[in-house]
N, CA, C and O of each residue as an XYZ file, in Angstrom:
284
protein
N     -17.425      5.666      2.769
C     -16.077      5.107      2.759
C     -16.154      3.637      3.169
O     -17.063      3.437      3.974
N     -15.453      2.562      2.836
C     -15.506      1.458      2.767
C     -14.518      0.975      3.999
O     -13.539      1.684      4.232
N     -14.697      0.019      4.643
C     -14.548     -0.513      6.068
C     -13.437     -1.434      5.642
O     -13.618     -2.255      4.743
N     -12.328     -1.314      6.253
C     -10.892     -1.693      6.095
C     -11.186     -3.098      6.984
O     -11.938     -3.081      7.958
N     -10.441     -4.413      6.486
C     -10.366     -5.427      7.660
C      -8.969     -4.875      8.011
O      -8.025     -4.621      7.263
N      -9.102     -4.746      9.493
C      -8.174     -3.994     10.433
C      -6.666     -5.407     10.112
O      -5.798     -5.099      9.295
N      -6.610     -6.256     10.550
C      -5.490     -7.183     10.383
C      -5.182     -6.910      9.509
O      -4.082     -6.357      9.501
N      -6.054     -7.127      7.881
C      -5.178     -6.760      6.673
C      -4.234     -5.500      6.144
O      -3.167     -5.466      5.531
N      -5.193     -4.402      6.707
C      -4.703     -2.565      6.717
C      -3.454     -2.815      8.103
O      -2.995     -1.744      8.501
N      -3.164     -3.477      8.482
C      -1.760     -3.364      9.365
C      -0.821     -4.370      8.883
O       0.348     -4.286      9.258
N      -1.170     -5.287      8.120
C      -0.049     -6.620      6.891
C       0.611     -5.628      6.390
O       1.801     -5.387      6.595
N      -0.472     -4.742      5.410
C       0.046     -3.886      4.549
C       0.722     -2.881      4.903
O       1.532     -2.541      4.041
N       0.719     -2.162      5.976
C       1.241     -1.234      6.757
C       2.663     -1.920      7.421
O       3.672     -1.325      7.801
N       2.509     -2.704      7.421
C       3.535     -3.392      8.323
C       4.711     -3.644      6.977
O       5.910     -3.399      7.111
N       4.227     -4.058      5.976
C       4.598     -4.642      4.906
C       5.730     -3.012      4.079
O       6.944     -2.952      3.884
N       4.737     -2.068      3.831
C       5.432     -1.218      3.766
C       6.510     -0.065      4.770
O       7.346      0.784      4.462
N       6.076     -0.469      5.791
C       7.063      0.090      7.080
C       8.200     -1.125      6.747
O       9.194     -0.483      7.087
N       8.598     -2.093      6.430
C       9.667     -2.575      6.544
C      10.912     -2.347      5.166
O      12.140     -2.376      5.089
N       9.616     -2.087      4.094
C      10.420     -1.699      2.895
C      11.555     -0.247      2.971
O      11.484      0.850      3.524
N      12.602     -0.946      2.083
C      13.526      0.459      1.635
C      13.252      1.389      1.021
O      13.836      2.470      1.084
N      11.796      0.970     -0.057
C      11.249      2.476     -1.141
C       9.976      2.247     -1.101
O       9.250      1.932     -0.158
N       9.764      2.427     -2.183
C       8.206      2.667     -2.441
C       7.956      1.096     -2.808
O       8.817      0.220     -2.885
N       6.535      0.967     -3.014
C       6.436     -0.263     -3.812
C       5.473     -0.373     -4.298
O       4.668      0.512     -4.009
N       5.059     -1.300     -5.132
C       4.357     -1.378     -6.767
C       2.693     -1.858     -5.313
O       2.718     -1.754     -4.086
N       1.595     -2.318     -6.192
C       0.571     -3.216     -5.927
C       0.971     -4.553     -6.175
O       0.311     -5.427     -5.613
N       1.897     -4.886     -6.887
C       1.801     -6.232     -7.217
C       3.082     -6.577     -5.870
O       2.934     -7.614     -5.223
N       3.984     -5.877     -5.626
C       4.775     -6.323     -4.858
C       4.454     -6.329     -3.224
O       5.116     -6.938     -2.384
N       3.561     -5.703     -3.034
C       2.590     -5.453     -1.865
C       1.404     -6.778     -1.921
O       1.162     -7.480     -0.940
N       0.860     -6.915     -3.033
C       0.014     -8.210     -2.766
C       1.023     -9.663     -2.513
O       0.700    -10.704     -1.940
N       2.340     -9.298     -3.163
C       2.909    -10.396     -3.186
C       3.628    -10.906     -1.831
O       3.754    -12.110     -1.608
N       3.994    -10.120     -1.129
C       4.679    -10.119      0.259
C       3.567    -10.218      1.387
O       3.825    -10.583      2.534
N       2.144     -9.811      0.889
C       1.266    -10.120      2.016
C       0.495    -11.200      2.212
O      -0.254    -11.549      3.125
N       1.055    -12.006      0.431
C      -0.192    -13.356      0.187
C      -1.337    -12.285     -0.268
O      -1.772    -13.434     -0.192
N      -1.972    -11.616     -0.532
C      -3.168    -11.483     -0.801
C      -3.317    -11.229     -2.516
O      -2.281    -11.059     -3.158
N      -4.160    -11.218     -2.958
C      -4.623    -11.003     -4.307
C      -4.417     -9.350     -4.391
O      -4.715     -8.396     -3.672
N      -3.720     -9.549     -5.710
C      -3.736     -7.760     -6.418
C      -4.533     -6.623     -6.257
O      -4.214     -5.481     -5.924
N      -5.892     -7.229     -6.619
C      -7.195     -6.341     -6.773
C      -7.229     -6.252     -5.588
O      -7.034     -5.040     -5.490
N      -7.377     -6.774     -4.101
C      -7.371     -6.948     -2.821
C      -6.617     -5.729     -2.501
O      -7.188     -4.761     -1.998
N      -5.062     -5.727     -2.832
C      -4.189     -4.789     -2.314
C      -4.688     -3.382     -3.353
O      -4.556     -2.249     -2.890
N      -5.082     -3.523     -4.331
C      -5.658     -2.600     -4.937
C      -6.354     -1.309     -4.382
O      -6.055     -0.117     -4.460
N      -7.782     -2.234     -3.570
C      -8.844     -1.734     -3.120
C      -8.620     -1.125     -1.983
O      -9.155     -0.026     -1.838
N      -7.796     -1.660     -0.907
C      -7.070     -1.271      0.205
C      -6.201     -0.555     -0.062
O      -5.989      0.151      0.923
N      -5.512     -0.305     -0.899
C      -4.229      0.907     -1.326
C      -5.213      2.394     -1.439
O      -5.277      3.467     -0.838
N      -5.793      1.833     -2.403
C      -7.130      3.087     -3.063
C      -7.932      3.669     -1.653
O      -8.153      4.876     -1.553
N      -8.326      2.758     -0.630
C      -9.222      4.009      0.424
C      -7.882      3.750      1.521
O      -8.501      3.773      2.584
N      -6.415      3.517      1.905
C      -6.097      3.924      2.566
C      -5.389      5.247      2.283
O      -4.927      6.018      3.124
N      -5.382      5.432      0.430
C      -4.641      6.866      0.253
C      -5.653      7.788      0.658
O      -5.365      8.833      1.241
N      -7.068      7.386      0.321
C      -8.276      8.297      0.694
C      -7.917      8.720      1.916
O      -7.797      9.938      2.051
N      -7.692      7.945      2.948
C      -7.690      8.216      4.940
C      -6.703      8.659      5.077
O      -6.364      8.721      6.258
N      -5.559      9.277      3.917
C      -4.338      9.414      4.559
C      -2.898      8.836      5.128
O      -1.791      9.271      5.447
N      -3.570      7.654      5.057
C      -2.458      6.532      5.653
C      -1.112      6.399      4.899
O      -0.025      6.502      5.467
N      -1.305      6.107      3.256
C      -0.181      5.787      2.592
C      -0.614      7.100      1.806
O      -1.623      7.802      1.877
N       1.020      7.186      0.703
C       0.626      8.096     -0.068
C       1.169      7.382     -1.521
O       2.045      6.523     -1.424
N       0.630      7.754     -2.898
C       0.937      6.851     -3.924
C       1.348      8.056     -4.932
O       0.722      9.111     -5.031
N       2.751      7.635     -5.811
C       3.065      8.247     -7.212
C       3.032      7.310     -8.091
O       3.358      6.128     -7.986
N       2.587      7.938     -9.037
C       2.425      7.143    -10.334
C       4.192      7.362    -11.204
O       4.916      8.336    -11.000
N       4.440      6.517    -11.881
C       5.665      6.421    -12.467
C       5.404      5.247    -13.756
O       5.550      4.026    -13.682
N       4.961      6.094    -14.968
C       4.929      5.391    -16.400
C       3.252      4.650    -15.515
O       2.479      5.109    -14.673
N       3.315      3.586    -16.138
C       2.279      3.008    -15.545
C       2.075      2.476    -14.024
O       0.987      2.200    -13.518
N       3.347      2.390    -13.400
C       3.017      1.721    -12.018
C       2.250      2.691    -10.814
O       2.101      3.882    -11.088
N       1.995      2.423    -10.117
C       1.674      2.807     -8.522
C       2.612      2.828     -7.722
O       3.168      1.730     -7.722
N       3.065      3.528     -7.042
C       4.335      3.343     -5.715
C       3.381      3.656     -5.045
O       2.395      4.160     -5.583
N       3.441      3.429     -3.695
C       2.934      3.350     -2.607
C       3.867      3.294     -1.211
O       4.447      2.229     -0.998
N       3.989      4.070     -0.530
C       4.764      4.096      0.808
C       4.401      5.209      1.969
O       4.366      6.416      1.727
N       4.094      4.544      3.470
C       3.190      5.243      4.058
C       3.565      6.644      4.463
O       4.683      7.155      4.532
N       2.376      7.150      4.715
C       2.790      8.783      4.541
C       3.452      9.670      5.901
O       3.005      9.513      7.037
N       4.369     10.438      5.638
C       5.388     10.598      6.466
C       6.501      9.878      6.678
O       7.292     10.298      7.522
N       6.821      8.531      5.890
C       7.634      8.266      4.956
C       8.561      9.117      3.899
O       8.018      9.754      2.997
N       9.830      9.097      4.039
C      10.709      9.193      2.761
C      11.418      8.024      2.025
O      11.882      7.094      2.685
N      11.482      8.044      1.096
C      12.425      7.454     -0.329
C      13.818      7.913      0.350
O      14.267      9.044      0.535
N      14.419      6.454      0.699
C      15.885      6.454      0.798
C      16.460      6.519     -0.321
O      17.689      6.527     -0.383
């Protein structure tokens, strides 16, 4: 399993704890400053650990952390 930079895995965490729904990769790289593929790679092993959980919808990714609900 691949080694999270701890500051960035809590942007993103932080990033989606403040949101109202789910949210895309691109809207997650975009609110954290970081590059797509970046939030990509970090989306991909934090669903692995449990942290967030992701639905697919047509082509996108939602993403919102787990134990989280959709208002």
């Amino acid at each position: 399993m691949q080694m999270l930079d701890e500051n960035l895995s809590k942007n993103i965490m932080q990033t989606l704890r403040k949101a109202d729904c789910s949210l895309t990769i691109d809207e997650i790289a975009r609110r954290t400053s970081i590059h797509r593929v970046t939030a990509s790679k970090y989306l991909a092993v934090m669903e692995a650990i449990g942290t967030v959980k992701m639905r697919s919808v047509g082509k996108a990714k939602l993403f919102l952390l787990r134990g989280r609900h959709e208002k």
